[in-house]
N, CA, C and O atoms as a GROMACS GRO file, in nm:
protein
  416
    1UNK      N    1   2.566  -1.844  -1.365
    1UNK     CA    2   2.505  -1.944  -1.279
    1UNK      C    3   2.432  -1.879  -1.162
    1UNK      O    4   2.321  -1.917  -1.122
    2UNK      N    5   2.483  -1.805  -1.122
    2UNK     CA    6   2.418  -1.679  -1.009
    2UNK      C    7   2.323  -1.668  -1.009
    2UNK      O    8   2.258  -1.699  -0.910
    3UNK      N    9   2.245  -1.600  -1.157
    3UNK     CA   10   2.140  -1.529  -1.172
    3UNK      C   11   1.997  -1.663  -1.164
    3UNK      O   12   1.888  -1.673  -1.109
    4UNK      N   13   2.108  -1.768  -1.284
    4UNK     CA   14   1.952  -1.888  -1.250
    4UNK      C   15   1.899  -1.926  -1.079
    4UNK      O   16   1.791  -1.957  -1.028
    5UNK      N   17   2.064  -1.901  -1.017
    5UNK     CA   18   1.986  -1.932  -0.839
    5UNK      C   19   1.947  -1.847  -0.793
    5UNK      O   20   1.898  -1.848  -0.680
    6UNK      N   21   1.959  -1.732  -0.876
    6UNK     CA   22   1.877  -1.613  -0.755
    6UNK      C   23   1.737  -1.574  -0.839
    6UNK      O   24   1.650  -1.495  -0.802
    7UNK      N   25   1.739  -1.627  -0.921
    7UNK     CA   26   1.579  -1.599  -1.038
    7UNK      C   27   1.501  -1.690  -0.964
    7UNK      O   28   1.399  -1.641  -0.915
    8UNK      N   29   1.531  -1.860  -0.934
    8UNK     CA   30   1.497  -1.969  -0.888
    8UNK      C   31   1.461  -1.946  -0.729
    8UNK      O   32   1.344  -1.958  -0.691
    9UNK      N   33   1.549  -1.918  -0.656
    9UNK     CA   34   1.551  -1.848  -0.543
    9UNK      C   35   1.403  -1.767  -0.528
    9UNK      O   36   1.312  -1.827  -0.470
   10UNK      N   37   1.377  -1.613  -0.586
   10UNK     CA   38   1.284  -1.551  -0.600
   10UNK      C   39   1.143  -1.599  -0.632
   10UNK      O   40   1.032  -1.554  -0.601
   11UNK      N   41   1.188  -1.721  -0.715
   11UNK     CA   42   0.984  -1.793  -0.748
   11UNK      C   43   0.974  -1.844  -0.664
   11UNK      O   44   0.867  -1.815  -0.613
   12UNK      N   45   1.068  -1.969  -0.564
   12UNK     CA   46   1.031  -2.019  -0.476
   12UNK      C   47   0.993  -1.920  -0.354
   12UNK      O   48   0.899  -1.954  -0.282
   13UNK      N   49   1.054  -1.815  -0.332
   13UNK     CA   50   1.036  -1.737  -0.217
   13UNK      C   51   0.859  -1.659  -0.263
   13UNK      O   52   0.766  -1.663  -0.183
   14UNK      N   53   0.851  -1.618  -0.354
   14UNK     CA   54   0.739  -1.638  -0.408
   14UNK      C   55   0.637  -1.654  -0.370
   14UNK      O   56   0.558  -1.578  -0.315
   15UNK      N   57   0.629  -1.816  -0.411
   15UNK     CA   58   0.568  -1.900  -0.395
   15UNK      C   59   0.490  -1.974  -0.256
   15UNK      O   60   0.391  -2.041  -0.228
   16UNK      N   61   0.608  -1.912  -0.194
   16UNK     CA   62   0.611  -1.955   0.012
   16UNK      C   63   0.571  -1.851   0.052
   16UNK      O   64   0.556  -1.856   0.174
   17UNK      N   65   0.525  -1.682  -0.024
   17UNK     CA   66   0.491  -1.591   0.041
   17UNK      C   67   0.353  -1.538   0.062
   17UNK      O   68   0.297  -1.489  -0.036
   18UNK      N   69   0.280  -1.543   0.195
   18UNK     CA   70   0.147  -1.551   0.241
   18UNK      C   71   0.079  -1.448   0.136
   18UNK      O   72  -0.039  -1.442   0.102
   19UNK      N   73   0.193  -1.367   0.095
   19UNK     CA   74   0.122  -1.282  -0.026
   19UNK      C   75   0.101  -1.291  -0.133
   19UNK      O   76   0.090  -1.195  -0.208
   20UNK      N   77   0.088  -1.455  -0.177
   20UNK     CA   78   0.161  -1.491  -0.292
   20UNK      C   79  -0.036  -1.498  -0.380
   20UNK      O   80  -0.145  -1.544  -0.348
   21UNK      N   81   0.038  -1.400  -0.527
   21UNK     CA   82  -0.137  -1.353  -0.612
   21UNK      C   83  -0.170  -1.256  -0.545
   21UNK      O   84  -0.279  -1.226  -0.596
   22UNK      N   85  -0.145  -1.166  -0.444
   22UNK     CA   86  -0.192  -1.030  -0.361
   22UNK      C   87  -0.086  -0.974  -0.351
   22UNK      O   88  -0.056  -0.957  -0.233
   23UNK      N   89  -0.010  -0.936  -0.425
   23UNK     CA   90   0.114  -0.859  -0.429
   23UNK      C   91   0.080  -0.737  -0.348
   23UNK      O   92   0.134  -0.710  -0.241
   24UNK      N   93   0.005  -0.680  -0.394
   24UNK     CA   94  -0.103  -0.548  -0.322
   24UNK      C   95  -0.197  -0.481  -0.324
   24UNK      O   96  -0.244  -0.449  -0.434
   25UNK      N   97  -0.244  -0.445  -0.228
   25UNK     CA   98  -0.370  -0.416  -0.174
   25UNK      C   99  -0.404  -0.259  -0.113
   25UNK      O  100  -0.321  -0.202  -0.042
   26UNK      N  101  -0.501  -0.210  -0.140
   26UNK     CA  102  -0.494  -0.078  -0.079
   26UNK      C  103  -0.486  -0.070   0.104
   26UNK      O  104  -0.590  -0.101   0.161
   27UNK      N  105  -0.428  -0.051   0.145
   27UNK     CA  106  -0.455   0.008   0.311
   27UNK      C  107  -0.597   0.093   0.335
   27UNK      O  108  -0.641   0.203   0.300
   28UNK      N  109  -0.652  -0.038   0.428
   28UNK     CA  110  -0.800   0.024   0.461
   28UNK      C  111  -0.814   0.063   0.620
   28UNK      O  112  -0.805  -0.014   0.716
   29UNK      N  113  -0.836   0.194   0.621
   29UNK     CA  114  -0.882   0.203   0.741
   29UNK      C  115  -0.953   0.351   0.735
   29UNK      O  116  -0.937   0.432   0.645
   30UNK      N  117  -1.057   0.373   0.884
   30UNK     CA  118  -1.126   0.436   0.863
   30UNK      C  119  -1.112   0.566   0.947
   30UNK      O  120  -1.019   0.579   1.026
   31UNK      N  121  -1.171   0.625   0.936
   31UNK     CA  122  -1.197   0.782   1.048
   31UNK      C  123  -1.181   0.721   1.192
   31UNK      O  124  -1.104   0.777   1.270
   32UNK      N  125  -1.252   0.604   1.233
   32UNK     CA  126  -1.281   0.551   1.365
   32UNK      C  127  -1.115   0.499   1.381
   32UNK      O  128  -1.061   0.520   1.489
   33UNK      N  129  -1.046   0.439   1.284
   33UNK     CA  130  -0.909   0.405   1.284
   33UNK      C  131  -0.818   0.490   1.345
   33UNK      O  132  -0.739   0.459   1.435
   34UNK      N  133  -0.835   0.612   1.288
   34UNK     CA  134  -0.757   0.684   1.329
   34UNK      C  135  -0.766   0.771   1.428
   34UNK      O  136  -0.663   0.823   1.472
   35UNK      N  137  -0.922   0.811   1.495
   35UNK     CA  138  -0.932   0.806   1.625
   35UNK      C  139  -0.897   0.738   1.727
   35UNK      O  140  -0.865   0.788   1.835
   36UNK      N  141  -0.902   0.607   1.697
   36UNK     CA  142  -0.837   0.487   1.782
   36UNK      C  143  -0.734   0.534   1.848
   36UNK      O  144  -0.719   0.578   1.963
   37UNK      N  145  -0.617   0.508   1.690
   37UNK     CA  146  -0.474   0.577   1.723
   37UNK      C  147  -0.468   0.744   1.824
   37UNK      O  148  -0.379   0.781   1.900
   38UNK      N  149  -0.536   0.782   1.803
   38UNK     CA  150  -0.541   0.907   1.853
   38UNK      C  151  -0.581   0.904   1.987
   38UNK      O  152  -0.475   0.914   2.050
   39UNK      N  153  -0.632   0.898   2.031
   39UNK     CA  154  -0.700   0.838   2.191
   39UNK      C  155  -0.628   0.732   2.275
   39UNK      O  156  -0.627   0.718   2.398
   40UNK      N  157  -0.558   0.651   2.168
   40UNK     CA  158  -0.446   0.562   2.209
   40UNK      C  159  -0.321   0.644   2.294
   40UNK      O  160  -0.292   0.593   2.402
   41UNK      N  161  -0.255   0.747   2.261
   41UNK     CA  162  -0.172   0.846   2.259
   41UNK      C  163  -0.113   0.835   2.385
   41UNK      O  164  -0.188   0.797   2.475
   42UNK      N  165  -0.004   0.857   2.411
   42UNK     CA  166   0.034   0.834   2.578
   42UNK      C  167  -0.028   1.009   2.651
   42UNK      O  168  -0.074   1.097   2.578
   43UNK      N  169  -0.016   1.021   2.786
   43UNK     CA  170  -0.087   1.101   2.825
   43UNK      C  171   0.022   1.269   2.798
   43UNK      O  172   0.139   1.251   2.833
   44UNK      N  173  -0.004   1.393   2.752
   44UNK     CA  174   0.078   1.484   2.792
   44UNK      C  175   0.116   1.518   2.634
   44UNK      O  176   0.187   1.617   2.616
   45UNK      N  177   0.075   1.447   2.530
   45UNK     CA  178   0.040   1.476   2.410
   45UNK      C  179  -0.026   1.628   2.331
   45UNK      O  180  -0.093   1.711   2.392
   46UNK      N  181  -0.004   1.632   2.248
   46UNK     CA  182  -0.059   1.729   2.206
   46UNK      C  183  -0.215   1.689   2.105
   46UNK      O  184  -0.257   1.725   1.995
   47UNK      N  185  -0.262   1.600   2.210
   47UNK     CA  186  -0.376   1.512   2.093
   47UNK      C  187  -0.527   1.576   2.224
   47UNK      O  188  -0.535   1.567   2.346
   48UNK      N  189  -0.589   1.615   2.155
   48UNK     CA  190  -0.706   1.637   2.219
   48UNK      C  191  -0.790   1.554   2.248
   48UNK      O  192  -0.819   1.473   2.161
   49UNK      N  193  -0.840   1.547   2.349
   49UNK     CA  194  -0.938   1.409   2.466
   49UNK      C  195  -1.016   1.405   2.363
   49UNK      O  196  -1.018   1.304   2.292
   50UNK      N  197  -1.110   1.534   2.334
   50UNK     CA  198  -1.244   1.511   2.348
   50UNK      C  199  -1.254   1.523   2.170
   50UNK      O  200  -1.210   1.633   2.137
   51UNK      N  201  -1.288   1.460   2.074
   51UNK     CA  202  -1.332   1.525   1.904
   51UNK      C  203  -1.425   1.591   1.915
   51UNK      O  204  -1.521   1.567   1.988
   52UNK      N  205  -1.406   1.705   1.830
   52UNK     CA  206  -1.546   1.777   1.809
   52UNK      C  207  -1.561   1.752   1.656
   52UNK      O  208  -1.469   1.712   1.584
   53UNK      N  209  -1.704   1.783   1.611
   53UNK     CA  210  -1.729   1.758   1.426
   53UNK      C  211  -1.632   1.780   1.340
   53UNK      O  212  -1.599   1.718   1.239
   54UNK      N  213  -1.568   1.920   1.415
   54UNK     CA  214  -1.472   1.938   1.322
   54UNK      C  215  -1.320   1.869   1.244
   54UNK      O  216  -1.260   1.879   1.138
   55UNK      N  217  -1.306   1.792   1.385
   55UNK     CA  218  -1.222   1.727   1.369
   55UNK      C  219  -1.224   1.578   1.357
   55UNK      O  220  -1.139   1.489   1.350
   56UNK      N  221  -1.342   1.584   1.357
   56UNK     CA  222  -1.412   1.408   1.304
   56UNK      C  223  -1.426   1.436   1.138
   56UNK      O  224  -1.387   1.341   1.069
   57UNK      N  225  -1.453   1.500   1.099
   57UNK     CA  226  -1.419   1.595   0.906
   57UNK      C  227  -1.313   1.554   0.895
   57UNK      O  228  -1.284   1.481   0.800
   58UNK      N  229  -1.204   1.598   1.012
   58UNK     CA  230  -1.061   1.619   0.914
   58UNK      C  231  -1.029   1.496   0.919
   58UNK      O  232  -0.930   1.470   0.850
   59UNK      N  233  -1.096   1.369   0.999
   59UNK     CA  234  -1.037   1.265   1.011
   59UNK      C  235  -1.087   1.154   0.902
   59UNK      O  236  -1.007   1.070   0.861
   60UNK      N  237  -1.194   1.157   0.866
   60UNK     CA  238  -1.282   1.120   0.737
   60UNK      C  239  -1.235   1.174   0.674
   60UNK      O  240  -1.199   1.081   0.602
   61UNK      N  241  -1.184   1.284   0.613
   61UNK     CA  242  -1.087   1.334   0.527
   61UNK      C  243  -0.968   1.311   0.471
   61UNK      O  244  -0.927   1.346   0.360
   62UNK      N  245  -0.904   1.236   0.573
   62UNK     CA  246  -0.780   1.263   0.607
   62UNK      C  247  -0.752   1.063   0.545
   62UNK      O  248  -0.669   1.004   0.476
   63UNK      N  249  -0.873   1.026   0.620
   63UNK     CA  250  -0.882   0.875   0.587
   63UNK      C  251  -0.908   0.832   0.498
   63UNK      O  252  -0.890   0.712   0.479
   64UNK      N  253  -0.978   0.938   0.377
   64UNK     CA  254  -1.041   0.920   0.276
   64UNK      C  255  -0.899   0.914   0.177
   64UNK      O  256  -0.849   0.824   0.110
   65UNK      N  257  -0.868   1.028   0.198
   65UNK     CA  258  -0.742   1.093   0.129
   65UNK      C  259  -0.615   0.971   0.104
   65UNK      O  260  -0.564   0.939  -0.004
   66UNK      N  261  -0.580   0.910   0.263
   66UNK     CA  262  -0.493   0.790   0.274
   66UNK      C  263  -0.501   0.657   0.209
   66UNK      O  264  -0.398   0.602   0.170
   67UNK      N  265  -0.614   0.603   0.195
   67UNK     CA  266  -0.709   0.505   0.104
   67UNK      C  267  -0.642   0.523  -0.046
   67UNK      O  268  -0.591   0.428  -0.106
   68UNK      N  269  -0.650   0.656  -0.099
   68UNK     CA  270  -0.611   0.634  -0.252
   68UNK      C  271  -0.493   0.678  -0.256
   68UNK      O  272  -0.472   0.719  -0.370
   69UNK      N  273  -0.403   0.691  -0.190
   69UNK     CA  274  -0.268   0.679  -0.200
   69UNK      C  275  -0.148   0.573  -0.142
   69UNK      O  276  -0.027   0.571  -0.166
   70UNK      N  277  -0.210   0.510  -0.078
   70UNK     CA  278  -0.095   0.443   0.042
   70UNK      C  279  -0.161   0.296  -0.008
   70UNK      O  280  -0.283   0.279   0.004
   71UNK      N  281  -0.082   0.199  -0.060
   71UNK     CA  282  -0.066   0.048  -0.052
   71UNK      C  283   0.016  -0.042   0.011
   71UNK      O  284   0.138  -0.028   0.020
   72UNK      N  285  -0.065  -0.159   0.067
   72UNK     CA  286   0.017  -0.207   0.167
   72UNK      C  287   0.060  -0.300   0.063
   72UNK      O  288  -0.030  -0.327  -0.016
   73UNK      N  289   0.204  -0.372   0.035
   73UNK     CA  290   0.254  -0.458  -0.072
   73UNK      C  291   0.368  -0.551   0.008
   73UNK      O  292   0.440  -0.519   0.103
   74UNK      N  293   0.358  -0.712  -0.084
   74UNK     CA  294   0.435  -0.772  -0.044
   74UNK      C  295   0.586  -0.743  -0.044
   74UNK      O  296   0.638  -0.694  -0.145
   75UNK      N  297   0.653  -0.768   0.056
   75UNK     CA  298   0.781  -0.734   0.054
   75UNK      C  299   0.908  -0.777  -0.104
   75UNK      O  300   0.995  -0.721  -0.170
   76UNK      N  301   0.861  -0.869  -0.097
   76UNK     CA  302   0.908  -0.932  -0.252
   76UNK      C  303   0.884  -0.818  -0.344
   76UNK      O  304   0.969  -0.731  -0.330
   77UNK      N  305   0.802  -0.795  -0.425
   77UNK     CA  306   0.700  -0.717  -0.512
   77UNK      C  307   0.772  -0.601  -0.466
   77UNK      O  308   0.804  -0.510  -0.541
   78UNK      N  309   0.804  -0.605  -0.307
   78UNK     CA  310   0.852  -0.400  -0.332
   78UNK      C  311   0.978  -0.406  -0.360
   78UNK      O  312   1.021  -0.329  -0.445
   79UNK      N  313   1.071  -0.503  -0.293
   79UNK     CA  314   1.202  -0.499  -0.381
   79UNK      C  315   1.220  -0.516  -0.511
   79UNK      O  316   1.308  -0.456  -0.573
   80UNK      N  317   1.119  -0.618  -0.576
   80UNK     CA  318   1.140  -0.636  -0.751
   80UNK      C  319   1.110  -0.488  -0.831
   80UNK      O  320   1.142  -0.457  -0.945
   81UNK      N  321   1.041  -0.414  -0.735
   81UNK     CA  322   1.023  -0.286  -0.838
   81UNK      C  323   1.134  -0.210  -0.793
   81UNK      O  324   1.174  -0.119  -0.865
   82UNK      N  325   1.195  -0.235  -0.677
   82UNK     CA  326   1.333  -0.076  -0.629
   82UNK      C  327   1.418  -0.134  -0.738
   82UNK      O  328   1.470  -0.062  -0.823
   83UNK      N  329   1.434  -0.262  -0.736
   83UNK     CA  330   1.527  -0.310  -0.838
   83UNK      C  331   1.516  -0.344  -0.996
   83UNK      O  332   1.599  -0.416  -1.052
   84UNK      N  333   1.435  -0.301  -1.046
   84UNK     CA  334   1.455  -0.352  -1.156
   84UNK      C  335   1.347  -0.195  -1.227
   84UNK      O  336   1.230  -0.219  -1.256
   85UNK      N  337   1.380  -0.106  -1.239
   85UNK     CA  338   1.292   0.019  -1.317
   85UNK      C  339   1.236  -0.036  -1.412
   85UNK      O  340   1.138   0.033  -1.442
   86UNK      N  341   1.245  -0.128  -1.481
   86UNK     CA  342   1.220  -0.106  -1.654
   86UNK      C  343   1.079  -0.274  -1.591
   86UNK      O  344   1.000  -0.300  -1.681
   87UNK      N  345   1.064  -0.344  -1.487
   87UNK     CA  346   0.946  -0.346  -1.469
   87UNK      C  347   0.831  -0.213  -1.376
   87UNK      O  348   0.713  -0.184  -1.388
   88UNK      N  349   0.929  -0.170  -1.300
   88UNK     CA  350   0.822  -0.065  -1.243
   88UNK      C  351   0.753  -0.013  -1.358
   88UNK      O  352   0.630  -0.006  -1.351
   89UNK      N  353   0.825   0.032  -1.488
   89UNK     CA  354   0.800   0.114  -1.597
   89UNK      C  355   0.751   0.073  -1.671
   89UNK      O  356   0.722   0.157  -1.756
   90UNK      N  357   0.694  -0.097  -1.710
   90UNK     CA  358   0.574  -0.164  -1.777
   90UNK      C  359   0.463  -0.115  -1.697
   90UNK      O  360   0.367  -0.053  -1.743
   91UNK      N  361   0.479  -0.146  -1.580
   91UNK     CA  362   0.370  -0.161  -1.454
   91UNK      C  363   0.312   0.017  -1.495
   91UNK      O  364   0.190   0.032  -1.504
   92UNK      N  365   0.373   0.101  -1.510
   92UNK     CA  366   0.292   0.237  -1.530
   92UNK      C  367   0.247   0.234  -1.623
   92UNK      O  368   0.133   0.281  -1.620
   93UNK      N  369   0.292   0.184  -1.755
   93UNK     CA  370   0.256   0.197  -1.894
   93UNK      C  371   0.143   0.085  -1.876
   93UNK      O  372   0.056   0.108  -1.960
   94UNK      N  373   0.128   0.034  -1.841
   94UNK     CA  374   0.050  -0.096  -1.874
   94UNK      C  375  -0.104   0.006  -1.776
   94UNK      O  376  -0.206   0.025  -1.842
   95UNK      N  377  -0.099   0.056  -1.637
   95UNK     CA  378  -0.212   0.128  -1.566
   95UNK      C  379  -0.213   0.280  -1.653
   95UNK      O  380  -0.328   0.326  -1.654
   96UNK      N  381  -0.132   0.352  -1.713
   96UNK     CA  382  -0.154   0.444  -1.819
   96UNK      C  383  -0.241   0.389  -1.960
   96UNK      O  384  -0.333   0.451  -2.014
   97UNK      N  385  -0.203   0.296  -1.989
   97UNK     CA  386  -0.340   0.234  -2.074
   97UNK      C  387  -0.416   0.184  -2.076
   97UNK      O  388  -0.466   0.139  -2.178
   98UNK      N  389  -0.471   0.165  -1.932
   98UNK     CA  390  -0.577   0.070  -1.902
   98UNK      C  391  -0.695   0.122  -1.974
   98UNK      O  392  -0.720   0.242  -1.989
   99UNK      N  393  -0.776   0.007  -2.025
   99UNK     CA  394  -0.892   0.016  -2.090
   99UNK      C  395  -0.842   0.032  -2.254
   99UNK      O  396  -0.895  -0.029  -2.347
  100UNK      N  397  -0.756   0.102  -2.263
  100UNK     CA  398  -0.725   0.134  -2.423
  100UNK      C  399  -0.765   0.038  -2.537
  100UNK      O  400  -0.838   0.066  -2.632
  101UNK      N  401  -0.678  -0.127  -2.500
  101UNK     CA  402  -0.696  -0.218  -2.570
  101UNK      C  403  -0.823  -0.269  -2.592
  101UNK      O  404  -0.841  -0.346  -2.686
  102UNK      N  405  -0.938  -0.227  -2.498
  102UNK     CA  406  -1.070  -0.300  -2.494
  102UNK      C  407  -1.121  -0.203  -2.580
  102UNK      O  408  -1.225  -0.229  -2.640
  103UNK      N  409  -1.041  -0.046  -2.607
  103UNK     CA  410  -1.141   0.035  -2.747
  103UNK      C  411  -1.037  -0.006  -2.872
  103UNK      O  412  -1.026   0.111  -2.911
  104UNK      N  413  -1.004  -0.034  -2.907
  104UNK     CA  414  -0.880  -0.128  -3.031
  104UNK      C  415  -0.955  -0.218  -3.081
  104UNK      O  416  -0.910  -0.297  -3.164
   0.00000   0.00000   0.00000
């Protein structure tokens, strides 16, 4: 009886969640983002006042780099995958074959 109220439980919570059809999304932000943060810094930091090119590179770099790794995801969606492997493990198999079925 548990499981039907906590299965039931989960669609409705679901359903009520602002993330609900956007499970997740990539985290966007840019070089200027993370200058922000950086300039933000309290004073006595080890963050330098002034950017020079070089370090406007590493930050476009750095932002570029963060973009294809880091997703921001609904909280729901991140517990259903800590908990349950064998959907995390469709979810790979299913982006490991993407496109496949459209050459079939």
């Amino acid at each position: 009886m548990g499981d039907i109220i906590n299965e039931a439980y989960s669609i409705v919570q679901c359903k009520e969640c602002p993330w609900y059809k956007a499970c997740v999304i990539p985290m966007k932000f840019t070089a200027q983002d993370i200058r922000r943060q950086l300039e933000q810094a309290p004073p006595g930091t080890s963050v330098p006042q002034q950017i020079d090119s070089g370090m406007d590179n590493l930050l476009s770099s750095m932002a570029t780099a963060a973009q294809a790794s880091l997703l921001e995801g609904c909280p729901i969606f991140i517990e259903r995958l800590r908990t349950s492997p064998k959907l995390a493990q469709r979810i790979k198999e299913l982006m490991l074959n993407w496109g496949n079925e459209e050459q079939k």
